[in-house]
C-alpha positions in Angstrom: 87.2 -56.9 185.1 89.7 -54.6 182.7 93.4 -55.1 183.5 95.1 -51.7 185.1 98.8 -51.5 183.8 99.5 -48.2 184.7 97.8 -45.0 185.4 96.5 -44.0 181.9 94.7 -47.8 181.9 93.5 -46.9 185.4 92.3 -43.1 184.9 90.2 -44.6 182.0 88.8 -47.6 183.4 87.8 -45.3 186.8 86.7 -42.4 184.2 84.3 -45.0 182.4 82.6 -46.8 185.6 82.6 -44.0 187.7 80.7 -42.2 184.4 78.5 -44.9 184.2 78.0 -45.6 188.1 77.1 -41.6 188.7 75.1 -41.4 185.4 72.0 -40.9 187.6 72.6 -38.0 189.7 74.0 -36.3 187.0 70.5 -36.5 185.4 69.5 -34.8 188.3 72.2 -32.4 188.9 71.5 -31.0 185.3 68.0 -30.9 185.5 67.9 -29.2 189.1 70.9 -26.8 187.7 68.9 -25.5 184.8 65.9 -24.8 187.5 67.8 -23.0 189.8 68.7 -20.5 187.1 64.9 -20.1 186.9 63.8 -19.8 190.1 63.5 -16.0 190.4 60.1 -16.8 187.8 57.7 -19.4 187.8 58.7 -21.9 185.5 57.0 -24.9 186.4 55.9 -23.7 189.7 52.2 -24.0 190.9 50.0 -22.1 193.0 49.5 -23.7 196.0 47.3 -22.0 199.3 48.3 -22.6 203.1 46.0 -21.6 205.8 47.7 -22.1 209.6 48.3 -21.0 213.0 51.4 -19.5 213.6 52.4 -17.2 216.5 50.6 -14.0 217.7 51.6 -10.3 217.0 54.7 -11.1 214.8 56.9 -8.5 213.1 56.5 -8.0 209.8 60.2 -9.2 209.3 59.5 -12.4 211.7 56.0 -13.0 209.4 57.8 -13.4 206.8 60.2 -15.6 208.1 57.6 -18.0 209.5 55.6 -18.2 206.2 59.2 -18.4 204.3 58.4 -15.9 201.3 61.4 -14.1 200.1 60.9 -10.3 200.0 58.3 -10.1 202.1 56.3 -7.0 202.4 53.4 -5.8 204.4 51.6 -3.9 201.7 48.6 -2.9 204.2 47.1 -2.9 208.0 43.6 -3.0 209.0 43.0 -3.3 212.9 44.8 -6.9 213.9 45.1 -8.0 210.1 47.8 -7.6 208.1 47.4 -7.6 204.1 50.2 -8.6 201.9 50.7 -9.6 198.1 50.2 -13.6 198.9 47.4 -13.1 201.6 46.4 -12.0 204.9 47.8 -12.7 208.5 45.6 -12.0 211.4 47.8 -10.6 214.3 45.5 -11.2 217.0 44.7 -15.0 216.0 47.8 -16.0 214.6 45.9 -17.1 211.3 47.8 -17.1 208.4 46.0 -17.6 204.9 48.8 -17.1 201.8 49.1 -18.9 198.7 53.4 -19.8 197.3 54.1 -20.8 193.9 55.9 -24.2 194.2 57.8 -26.5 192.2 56.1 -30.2 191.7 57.3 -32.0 194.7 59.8 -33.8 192.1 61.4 -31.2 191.3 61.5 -29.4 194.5 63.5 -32.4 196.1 65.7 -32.2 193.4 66.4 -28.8 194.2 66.7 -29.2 197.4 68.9 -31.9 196.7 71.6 -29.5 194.3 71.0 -27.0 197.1 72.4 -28.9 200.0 74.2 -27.7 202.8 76.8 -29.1 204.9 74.1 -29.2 207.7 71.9 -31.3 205.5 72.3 -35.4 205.4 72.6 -35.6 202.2 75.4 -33.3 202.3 78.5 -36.0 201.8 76.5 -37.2 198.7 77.5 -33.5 197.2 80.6 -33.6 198.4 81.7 -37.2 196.6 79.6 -35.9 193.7 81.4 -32.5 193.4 85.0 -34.8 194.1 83.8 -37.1 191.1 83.3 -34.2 188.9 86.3 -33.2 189.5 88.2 -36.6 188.9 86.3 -36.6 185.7 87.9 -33.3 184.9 91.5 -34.9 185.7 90.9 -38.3 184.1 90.0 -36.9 180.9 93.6 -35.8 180.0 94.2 -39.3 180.1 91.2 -40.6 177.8 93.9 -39.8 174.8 97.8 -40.5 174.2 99.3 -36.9 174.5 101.1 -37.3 171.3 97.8 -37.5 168.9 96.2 -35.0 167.3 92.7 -34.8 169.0 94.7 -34.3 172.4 96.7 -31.5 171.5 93.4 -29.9 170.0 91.6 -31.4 173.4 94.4 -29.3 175.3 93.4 -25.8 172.7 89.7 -26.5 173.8 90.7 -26.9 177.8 92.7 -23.4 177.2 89.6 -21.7 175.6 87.1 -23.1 178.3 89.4 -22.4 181.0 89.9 -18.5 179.4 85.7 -18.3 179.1 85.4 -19.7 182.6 87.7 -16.6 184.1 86.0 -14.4 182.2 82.5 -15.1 183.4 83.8 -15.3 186.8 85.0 -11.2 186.6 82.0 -9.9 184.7 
């Protein structure tokens, strides 16, 4: 194993393993992050039908928080049956019969996975990720001796990232 003699040794040796330990999940972090951006369209998503039982006379507002469709909207009645844009629900039975537009089961866990919540068990895997990105971020300023040339035009980059990354946050 590398020899730490102080904490620029140490911030790159942890910087390198850690990079190389977590390369993995940032594989999946990227590819889930670039799919979330999508998900208001269907990229990648396929059609996929459900028929079941769910319970009797619902509200429109707790139909569509059974079937789990976003926007959901009755567009027509007829007797016990209620029409809508992904299919029918049958008040009387409780039959539902609706089709959703899914991601691959891949890349819906992988999703799920970038979505996570504190309630969910993988949640402390998102939390030591999101405190390994961040070491990352720290480490870096000590990849380079501050005196070279490549870290003072490292520290003109940091500025201009930093001064895009406010600016995207107020627009």
């Amino acid at each position: 194993m590398d020899k730490i003699k102080d904490t620029r040794t140490f911030m790159r040796i942890t910087h390198r393993y850690l990079g190389f330990f977590l390369a993995g999940i940032m594989a999946v972090y990227a590819v889930s992050g670039v799919l979330l951006v999508y998900r208001d369209t269907d990229f990648l998503k396929k059609e996929k039908k459900y028929e079941k039982t769910i319970g009797k006379n619902l509200s429109e507002k707790n139909l569509g928080k059974e079937l789990k469709i976003k926007n959901f909207e009755v567009q027509k009645t007829e007797g016990s049956v209620l029409k809508f844009k992904q299919g029918i629900y049958n008040a009387a039975t409780g039959e539902a019969k609706y089709t959703k537009k899914e991601l691959p089961f891949i890349l819906d866990k992988m999703t799920k996975l970038h979505k996570s919540q504190s309630k969910d068990t993988l949640s402390p895997l998102n939390t030591f990720f999101g405190f390994a990105l961040f070491f990352f971020v720290i480490s870096s300023f000590w990849m380079f001796n501050p005196k070279t040339k490549a870290f003072k035009r490292g520290m003109m980059f940091t500025g201009a990232g930093l001064v895009v990354a406010i600016i995207l946050l107020l627009i």
